[in-house]
Each structure stands twice: as C-alpha cells, then as structure tokens.
N, C-alpha and C positions, 0 to 999 in steps of 0.2 A: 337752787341746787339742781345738778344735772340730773337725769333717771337715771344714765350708766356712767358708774366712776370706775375705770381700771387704772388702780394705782399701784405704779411701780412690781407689776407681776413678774412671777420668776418661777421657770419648772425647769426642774435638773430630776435626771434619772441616773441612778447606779451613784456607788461612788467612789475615789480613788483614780487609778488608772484607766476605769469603764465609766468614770461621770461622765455623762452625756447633758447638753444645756439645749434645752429646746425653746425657751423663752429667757430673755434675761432684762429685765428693768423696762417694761412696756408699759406705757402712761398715755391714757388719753377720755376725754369726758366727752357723751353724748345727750343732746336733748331733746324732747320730743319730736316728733315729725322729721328727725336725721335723719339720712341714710350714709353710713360711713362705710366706704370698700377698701379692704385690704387686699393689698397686694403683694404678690412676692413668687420666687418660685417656688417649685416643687422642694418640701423637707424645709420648706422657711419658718416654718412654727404655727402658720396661719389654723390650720386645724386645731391642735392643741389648744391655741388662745378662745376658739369659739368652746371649744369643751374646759375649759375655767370660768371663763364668763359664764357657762348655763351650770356651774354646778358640778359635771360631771367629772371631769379633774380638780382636785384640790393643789392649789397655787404653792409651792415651795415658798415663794415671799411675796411680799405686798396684800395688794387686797381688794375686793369684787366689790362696788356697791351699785344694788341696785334699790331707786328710792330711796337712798340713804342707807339701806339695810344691808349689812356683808352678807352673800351668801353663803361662802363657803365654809362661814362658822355654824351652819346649820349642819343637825344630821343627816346619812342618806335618805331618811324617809321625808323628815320636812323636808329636804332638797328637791326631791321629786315631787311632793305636792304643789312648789312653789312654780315648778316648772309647767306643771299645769296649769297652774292659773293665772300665770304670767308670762310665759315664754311660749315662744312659739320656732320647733328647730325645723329645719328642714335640712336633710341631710344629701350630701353626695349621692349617695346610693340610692336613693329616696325612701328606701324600706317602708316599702307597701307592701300589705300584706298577701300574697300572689293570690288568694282563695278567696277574699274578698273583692267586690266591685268599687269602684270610684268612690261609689256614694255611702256604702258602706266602710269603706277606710276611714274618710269624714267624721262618718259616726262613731269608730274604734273609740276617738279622743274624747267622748262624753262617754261612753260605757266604762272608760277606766275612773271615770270621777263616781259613778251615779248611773241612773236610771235615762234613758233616751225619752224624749218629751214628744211631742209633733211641733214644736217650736224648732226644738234641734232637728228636725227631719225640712223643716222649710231652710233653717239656716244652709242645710247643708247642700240642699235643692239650689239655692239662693247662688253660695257659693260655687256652685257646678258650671250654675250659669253664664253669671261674671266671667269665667274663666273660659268659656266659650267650652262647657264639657256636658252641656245638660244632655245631649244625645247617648254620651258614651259614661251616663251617672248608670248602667246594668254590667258594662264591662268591665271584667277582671284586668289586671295590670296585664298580662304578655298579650292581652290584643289590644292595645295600647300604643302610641308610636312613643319615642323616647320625650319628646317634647310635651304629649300627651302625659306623661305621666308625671314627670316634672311640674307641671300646672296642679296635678291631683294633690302633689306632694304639698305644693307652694299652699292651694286653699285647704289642706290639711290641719297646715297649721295655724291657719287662720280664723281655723274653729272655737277657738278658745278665747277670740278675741283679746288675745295678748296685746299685753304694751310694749315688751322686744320681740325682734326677729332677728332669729344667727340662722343666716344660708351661709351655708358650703359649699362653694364653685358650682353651683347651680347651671351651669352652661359647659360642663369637661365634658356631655355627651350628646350636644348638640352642633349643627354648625354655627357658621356664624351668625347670620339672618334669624334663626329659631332661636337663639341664644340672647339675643338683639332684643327678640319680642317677649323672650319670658323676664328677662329683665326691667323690661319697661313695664311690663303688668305688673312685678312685683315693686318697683318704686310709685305707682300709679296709686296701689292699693295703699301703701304706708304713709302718704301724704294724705291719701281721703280718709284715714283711719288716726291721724295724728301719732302714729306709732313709733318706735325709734328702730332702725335695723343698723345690725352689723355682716356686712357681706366679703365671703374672701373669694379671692380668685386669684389667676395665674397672668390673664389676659386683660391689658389696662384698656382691650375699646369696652370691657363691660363696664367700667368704672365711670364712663360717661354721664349716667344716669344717676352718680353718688353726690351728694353735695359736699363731703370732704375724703380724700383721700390718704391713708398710712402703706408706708410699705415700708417690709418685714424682710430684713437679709440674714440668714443664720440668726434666727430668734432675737435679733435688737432691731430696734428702730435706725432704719435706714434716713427715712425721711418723713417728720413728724407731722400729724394732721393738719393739712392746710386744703380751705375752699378751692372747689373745682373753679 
C-alpha cells in the first residue's frame, strides 16, 4: 500500500454559469522516501491540490488516503490533529510568526499539541543547525534574509517528524542558486528521514531533485507521474 493515495480528486467552485474547476480527475500514488514535484503554471490548481491533500480543502470528488485512511472524511478538528502529527506544510508565505525568533517558531508546533520538553528544545536546537541557522536560532523573521527564512520554515515543519511534506513553491522568492540550495536540503532531509513529499512549483530546474515528476495544466493532468 502507498502512504499517499489521491484518487481521482476533483474541486469545482460556484455553480451554473460561475462553476469554476480548479482540479478535475487527479490520480497519483506515493511511497515512502518519494519526493514528487508538481508542476505547472501559475492558476494550474497546484496549490489547491496541496490543500486537499493536507485536509484543508475538502475534495468535490474522489478521495485522500493517507495510510490507507481518507482524510477528508474526518472532522475539522480531527483534520487538524492529524496534521500535526503527520504532516508537515510549509507554505509559500512561510507564515512565521514575525514576533517570534527562529527557534521559537520551531517550538510554536509542540505548544499547539502540549507542553514544550528540553527534548523538543534540543530538537529544535538540532534542527537550526542542520539547516545552517544555529546562529540566527535568537532572530525574529524581518532580520532574516528570504532564503534564511525559508529554511526556518522548511525545519518548521520538520518538527513534528511527519511522514508527508506538502511545499508550496518554496523557491518563488528566491534566486536561482538560493533556490537550488533550499531544495536540495529539503530532498536531503526527506530521503534521510524516509519521508514522502509532495512539492509544487512553477520552474521545472527545481524539479531536478524530485524522483517523479506531474504536471498540472488548468486543474487536469497534463502529463502523468513519470521517474525523473
């Protein structure tokens, strides 16, 4: 059995003359230690599909499994526990909290489960480091370079020691070269972590680093996952 099964997903908005189809019949299985990049451009559906996959949209048709388990027949509150303890998102924007420091954002994601331990204080120490931030584990996100935070974002989510990871164009505010590198620390980590990721983006040199490739043209499969 694969960890992530999207079968046959479909999300329409409005309906009549204002349906809008943002996903229509997207199918594809992942297993552990994958890294799978979607591609496509801008308004492709690639966002939307990462927020079905974690829960936070619920899919018009088909169906999420992850583990075997559909998630989006859960409620929003189990939906949100499950994403704690399994998922790990890292978002476009990164939505760090601006008033918190590096190593406190880390720690955000065990306060929202529970009580913070000195174990989760080494993890997050741990993590800082890895990611070449243990200097800047006291500074708040705007002193921060954009790639710098982008990392804070990435071991973020890495706090939880999820089994997925959904990035969203993790490189749209970087250049190339910076882009290049946060990418490769994030396929670095998910390979030594056995983890599965699903990562979208706009730019197929990121997609170098994926072991299978999907792209997404107006919400269908353009061209269905095949080995880089």
């Amino acid at each position: 059995m694969s960890l992530l099964e999207v079968d046959t997903i479909s999300k329409t908005y409005g309906s009549g003359h204002t349906r809008v189809t943002a996903l229509e019949d997207v199918s594809f299985a992942l297993d552990k230690g994958s890294l799978l990049a979607v591609l496509g451009p801008s308004g492709s559906g690639k966002t939307t599909l990462l927020s079905v996959i974690a829960g936070l949209l619920a899919p018009t048709g088909g169906e999420i499994r992850i583990a075997g388990s559909p998630i989006h027949l859960r409620s929003a509150r189990e939906a949100a526990a499950f994403r704690r303890a399994h998922v790990g998102l890292v978002f476009q924007e990164y939505h760090l909290v601006p008033y918190l420091s590096a190593a406190e954002n880390l720690l955000l994601v065990v306060r929202l489960s529970g009580r913070v331990t000195r174990a989760d204080r080494e993890r997050a120490t741990g993590l800082l480091k890895e990611f070449g931030l243990e200097s800047r584990s006291r500074h708040v996100p705007s002193m921060l370079s954009g790639g710098e935070r982008q990392r804070v974002a990435i071991a973020r989510a890495l706090m939880n020691e999820p089994e997925i990871m959904l990035v969203d164009e993790p490189t749209s505010h970087l250049d190339t070269e910076r882009g290049l590198q946060v990418v490769d620390l994030l396929s670095t980590h998910i390979r030594e972590r056995d983890m599965t990721c699903v990562m979208v983006t706009h730019d197929p040199r990121m997609a170098e680093e994926a072991d299978r490739v999907l792209r997404l043209v107006d919400g269908r499969v353009a061209e269905p996952c095949c080995d880089v």
